[in-house]
ZATOR-880471 format. One record per residue (C-alpha): x, y, z; residue number from 1. Coordinates in steps of 0.5 Angstrom, whole numbers, plus 500, padded with zeros to 3 digits. Example, Ala and Ser with C-alpha at 12.3 -4.5 7.8 and 13.67 -1.06 7.14 Angstrom:
BEGIN
+-----+-----+-----+-----+
:  c1 :  c2 :  c3 :  nr :
+-----+-----+-----+-----+
: 525 : 491 : 516 :   1 :
: 527 : 498 : 514 :   2 :
+-----+-----+-----+-----+
END
This chain:
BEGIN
+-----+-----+-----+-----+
:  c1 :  c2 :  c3 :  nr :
+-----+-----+-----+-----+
: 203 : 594 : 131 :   1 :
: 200 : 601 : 132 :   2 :
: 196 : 605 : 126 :   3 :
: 202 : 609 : 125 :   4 :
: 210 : 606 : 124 :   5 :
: 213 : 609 : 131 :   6 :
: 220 : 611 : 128 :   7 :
: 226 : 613 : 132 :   8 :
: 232 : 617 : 128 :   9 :
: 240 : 615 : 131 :  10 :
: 244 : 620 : 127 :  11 :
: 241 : 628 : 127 :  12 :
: 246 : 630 : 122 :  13 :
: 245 : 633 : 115 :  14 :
: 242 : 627 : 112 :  15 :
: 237 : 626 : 117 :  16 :
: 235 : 634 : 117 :  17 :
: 236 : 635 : 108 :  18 :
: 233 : 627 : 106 :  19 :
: 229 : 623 : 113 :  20 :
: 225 : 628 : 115 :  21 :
: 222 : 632 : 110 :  22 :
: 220 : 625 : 106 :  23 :
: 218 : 622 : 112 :  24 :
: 213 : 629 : 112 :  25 :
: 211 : 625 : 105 :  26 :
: 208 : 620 : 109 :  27 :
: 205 : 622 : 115 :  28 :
: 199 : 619 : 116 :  29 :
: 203 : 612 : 116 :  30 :
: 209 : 614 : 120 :  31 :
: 212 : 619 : 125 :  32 :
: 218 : 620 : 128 :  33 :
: 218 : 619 : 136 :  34 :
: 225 : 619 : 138 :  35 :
: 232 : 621 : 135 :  36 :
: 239 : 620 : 137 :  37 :
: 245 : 625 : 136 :  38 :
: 251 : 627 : 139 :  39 :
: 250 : 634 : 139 :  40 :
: 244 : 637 : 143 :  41 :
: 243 : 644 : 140 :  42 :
: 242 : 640 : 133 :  43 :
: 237 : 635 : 138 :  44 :
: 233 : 641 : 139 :  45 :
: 233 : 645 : 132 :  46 :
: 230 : 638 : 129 :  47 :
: 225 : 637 : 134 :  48 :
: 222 : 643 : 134 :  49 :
: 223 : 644 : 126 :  50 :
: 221 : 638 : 125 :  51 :
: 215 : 636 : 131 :  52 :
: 219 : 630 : 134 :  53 :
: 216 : 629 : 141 :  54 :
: 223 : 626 : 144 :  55 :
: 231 : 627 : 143 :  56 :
: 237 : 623 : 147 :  57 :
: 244 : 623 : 146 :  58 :
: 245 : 615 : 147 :  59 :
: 244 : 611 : 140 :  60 :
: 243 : 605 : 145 :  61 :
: 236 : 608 : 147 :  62 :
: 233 : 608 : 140 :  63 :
: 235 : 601 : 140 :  64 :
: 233 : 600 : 148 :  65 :
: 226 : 603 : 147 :  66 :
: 220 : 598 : 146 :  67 :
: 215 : 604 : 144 :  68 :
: 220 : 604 : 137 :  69 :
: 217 : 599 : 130 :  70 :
: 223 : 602 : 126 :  71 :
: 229 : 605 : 126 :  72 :
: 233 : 609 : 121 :  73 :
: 240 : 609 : 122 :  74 :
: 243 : 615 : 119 :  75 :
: 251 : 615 : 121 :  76 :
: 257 : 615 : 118 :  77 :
: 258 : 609 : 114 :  78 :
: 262 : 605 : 119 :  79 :
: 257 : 605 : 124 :  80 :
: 251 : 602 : 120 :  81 :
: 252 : 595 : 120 :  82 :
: 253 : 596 : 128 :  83 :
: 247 : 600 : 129 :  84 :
: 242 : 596 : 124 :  85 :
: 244 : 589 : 127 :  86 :
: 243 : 591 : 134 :  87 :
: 236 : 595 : 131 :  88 :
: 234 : 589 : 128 :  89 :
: 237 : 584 : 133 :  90 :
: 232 : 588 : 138 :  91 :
: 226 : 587 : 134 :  92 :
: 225 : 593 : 129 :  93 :
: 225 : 594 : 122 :  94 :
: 231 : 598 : 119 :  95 :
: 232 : 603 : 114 :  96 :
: 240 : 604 : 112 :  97 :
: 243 : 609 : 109 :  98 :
: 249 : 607 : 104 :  99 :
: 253 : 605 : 103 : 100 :
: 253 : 599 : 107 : 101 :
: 260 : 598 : 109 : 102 :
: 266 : 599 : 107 : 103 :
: 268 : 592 : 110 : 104 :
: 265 : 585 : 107 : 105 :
: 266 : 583 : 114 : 106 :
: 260 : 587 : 116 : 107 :
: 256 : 586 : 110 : 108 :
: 257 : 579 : 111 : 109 :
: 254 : 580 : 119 : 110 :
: 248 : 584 : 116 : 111 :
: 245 : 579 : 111 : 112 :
: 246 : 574 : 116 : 113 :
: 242 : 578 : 122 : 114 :
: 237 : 579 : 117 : 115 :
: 237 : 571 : 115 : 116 :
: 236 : 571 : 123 : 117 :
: 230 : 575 : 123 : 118 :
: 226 : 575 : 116 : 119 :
: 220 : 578 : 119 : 120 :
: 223 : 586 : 120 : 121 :
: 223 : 588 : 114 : 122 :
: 230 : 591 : 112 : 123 :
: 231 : 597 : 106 : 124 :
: 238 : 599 : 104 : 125 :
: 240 : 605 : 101 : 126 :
: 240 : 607 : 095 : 127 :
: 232 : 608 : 093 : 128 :
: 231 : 605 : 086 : 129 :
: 226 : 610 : 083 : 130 :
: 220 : 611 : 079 : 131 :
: 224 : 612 : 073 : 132 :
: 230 : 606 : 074 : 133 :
: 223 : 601 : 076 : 134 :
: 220 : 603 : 069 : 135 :
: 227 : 601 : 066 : 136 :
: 227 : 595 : 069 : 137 :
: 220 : 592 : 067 : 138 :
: 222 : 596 : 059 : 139 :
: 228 : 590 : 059 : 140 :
: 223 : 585 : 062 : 141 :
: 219 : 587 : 056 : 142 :
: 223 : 588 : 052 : 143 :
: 223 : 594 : 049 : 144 :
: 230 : 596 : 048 : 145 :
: 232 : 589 : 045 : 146 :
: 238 : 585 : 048 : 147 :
: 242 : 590 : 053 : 148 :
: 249 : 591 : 051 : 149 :
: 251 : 596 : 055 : 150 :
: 250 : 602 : 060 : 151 :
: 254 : 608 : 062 : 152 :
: 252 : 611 : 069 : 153 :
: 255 : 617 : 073 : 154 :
: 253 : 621 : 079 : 155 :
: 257 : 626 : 082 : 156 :
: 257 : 633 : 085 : 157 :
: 262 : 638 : 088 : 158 :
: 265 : 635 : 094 : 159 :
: 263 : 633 : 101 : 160 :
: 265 : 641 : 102 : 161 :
: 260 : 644 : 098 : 162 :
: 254 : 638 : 101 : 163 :
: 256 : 641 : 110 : 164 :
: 256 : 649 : 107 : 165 :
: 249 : 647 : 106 : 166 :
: 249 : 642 : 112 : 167 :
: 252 : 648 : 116 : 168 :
: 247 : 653 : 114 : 169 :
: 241 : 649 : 115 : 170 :
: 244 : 648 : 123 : 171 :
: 246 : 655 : 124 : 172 :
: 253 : 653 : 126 : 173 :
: 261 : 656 : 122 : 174 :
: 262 : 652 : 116 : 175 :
: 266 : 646 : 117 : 176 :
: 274 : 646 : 116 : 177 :
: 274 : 639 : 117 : 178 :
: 271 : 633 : 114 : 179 :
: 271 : 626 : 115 : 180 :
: 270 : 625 : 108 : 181 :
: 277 : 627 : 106 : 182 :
: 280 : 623 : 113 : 183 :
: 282 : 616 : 110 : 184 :
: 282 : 613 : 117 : 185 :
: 275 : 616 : 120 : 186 :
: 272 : 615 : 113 : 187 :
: 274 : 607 : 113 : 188 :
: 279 : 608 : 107 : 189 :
: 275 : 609 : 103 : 190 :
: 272 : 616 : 099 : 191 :
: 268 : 618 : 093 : 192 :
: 267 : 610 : 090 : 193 :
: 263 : 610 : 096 : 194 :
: 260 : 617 : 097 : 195 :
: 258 : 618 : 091 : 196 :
: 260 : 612 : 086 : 197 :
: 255 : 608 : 090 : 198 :
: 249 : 611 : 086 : 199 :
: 253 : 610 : 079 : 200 :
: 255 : 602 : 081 : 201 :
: 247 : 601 : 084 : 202 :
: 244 : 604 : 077 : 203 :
: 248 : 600 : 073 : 204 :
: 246 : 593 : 078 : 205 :
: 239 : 594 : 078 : 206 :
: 239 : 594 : 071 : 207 :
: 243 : 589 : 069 : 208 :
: 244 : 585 : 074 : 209 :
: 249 : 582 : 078 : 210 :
: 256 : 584 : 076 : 211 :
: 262 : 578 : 075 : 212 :
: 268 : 582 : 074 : 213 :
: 271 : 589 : 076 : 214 :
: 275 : 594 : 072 : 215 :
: 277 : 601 : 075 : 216 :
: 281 : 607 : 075 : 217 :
: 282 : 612 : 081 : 218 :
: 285 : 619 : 081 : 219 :
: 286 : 624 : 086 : 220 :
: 285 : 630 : 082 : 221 :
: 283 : 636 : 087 : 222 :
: 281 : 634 : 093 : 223 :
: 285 : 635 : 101 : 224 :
: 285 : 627 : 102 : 225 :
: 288 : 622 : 100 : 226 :
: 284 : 618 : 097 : 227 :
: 279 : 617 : 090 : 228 :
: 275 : 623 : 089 : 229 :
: 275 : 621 : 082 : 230 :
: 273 : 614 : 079 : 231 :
: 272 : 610 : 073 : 232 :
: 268 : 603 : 073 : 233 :
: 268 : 598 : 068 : 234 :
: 262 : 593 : 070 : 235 :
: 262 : 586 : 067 : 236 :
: 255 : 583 : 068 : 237 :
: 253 : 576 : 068 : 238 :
: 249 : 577 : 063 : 239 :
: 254 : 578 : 057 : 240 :
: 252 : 586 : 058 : 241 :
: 258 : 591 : 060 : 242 :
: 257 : 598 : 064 : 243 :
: 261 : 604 : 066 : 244 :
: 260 : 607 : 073 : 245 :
: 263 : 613 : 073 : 246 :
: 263 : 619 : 079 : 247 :
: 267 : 625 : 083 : 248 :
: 267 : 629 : 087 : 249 :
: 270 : 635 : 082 : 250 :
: 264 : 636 : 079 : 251 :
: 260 : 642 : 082 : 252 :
: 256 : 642 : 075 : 253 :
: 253 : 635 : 078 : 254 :
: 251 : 630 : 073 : 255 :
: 246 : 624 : 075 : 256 :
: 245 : 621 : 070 : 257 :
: 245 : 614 : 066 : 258 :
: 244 : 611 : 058 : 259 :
: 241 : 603 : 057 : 260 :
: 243 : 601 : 050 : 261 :
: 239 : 595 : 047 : 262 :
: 240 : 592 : 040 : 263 :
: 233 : 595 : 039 : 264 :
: 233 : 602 : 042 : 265 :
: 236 : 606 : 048 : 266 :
: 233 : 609 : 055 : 267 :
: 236 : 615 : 058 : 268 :
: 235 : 619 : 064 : 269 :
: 238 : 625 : 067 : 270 :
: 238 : 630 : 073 : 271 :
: 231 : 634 : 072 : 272 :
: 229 : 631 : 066 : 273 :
: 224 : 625 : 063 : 274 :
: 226 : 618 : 062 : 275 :
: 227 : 617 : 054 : 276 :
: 226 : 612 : 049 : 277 :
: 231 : 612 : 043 : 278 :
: 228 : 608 : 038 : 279 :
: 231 : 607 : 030 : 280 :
: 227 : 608 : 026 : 281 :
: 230 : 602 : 022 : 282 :
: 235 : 596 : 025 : 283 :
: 239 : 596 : 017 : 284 :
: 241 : 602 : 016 : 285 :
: 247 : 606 : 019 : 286 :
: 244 : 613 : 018 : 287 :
: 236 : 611 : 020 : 288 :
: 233 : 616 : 023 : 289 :
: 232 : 615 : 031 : 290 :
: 226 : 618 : 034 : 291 :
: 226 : 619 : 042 : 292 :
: 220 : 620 : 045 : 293 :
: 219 : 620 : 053 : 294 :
: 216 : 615 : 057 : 295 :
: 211 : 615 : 062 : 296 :
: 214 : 612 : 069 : 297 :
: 209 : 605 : 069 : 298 :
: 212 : 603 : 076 : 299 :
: 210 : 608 : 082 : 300 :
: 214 : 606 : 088 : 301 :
: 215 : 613 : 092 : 302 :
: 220 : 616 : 095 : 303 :
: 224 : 611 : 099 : 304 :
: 221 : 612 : 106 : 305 :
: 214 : 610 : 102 : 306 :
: 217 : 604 : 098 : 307 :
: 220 : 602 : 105 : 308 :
: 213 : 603 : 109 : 309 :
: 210 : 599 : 103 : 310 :
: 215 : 593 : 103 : 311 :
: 213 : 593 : 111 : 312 :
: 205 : 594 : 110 : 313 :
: 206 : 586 : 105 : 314 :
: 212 : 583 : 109 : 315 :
: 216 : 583 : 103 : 316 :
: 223 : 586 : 102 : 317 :
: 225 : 591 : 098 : 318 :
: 225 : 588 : 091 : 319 :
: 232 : 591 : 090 : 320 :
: 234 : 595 : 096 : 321 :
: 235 : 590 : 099 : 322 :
: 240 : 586 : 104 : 323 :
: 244 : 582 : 099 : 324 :
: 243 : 587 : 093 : 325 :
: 247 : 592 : 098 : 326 :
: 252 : 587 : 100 : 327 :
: 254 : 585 : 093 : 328 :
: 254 : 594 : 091 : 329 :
: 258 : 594 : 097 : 330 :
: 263 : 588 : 094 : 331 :
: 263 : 591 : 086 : 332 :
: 266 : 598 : 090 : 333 :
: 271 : 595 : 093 : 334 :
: 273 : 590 : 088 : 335 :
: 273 : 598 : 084 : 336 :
: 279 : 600 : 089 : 337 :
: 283 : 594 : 089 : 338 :
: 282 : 594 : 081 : 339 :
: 285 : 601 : 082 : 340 :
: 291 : 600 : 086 : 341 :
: 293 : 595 : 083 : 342 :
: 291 : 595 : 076 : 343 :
: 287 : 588 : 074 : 344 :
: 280 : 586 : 073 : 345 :
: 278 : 584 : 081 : 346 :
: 272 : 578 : 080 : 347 :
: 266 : 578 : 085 : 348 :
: 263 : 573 : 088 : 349 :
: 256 : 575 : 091 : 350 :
: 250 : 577 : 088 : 351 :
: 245 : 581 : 087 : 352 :
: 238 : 579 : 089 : 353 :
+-----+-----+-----+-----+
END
């Protein structure tokens, strides 16, 4: 394999111009991206001149097809994922796959087993667990917070709207009137719970391990569409533990943020704010006073598309970002809406990894 990890993009939409290429701008000197594949000419050539990329095609086959690609990002709408990601992989390639996986066990299934098939390319599943969530982990491991009881994650934001407004100003191009988010049938049935759900769910699986069973609650609150914009999950984990989940897309305020409550202390992290430690001053007394103190991240991991090299670099798959672990967050979100529509706790069969 050359000094330099030759990518190719299939997808050159919003996530491709706003995440992909400026982290993969992170990360220079080990990658770059040589071919990228979308539908729309004038976005085709918007990104390779912004952005440097020597070739463009309108034929995701292409990517898949070129020999002079090690790697390949698959940033489409989530039904064509796993598709792309198998073919990528199938043709000898690292993948690197945006969430959710799929919004079909089917798929998830087909996936985990095309990456049994060819353990030596290396495959990075969305979400990215971060410095701060990394640290998180080895603190439990540690044993900093005690025993963990629970955990309350929530991501959310103002809509799909709001995120192509600015998709469609980066582009040059009218903003969009209609979205496929809102749509039940381009979207795979599914809606926030995938979008934006899936962040909440994943945090709460990286760090409490896999969960056993589901509780949800579903509601269309503002929304044009007719499914979930708004969600609440009760995440029972097989550790004893028990988390909520929680997401809209009704919040322009946004919030990404989660608490880790231990029988000795606490962790919480916020939108643009420190990873802190809240630590009772004393465990017998109700009225202790707790002193919070921030946390040094102790774990370095990168951006997504570093950590991603990284894990290429030793042949190893990603610690949590990987195939089985999405395959099990892509189960526990559907498990969310089955428990919503019919209103009863849905059992998980996967696991994480």
């Amino acid at each position: 394999m050359p000094q330099k990890l030759r990518i190719g993009i299939i997808g050159a939409g919003g996530i491709a111009a706003k995440m992909h290429f400026p982290e993969l701008a992170t990360v220079a000197d080990r990658a770059e991206v040589t071919l990228v594949a979308g539908r729309t000419q004038r976005r085709l050539d918007l990104l390779k001149g912004r952005f440097g990329v020597a070739r463009s095609t309108n034929r995701y086959e292409d990517v898949i097809a070129d020999d002079a690609i090690d790697a390949v990002i698959v940033a489409t709408p989530h039904p064509h994922h796993v598709s792309w990601a198998v073919a990528a992989l199938e043709a000898g390639k690292h993948v690197y796959v945006q969430k959710p996986l799929s919004g079909e066990m089917a798929d998830a299934h087909r996936f985990v087993a095309a990456c049994d098939a060819h353990p030596d390319r290396i495959a990075y599943c969305l979400p990215h667990f971060d410095d701060a969530v990394q640290t998180v982990r080895q603190m439990l491991r540690r044993g900093d917070l005690g025993k963990p009881a629970g955990m309350r994650a929530r991501t959310s934001h103002g809509g799909p709207e709001v995120y192509y407004r600015e998709v469609a100003a980066f582009f040059g191009e009218p903003e969009p009137t209609d979205l496929w988010f809102f749509d039940a049938k381009k979207a795979g049935g599914v809606g926030a719970l995938f979008d934006m759900g899936v962040y909440a769910v994943s945090h709460v699986v990286a760090v409490l391990g896999s969960i056993k069973r589901v509780t949800a609650v579903l509601a269309t609150v503002d929304k044009p569409t007719t499914l979930e914009d708004t969600a609440t999950l009760i995440l029972e984990a097989e550790s004893g533990a028990v988390g909520t989940a929680e997401t809209s897309w009704c919040d322009p305020g946004r919030t990404w943020a989660f608490s880790v409550h231990g029988t000795a202390a606490k962790a919480t992290l916020g939108i643009n704010e420190p990873l802190r430690l809240h630590r009772p001053t004393a465990l017998d007394r109700d009225n202790a006073p707790v002193e919070v103190t921030e946390v040094a991240l102790t774990v370095t991991v990168g951006n997504s598309h570093a950590h991603w090299l990284d894990c290429i670099d030793r042949r190893e798959q990603p610690p949590v970002s990987n195939a089985r672990t999405a395959r099990h967050i892509t189960e526990v979100l559907l498990a969310g809406l089955r428990s919503g529509r019919e209103g009863r706790p849905v059992e998980v069969a996967s696991r994480a990894e």
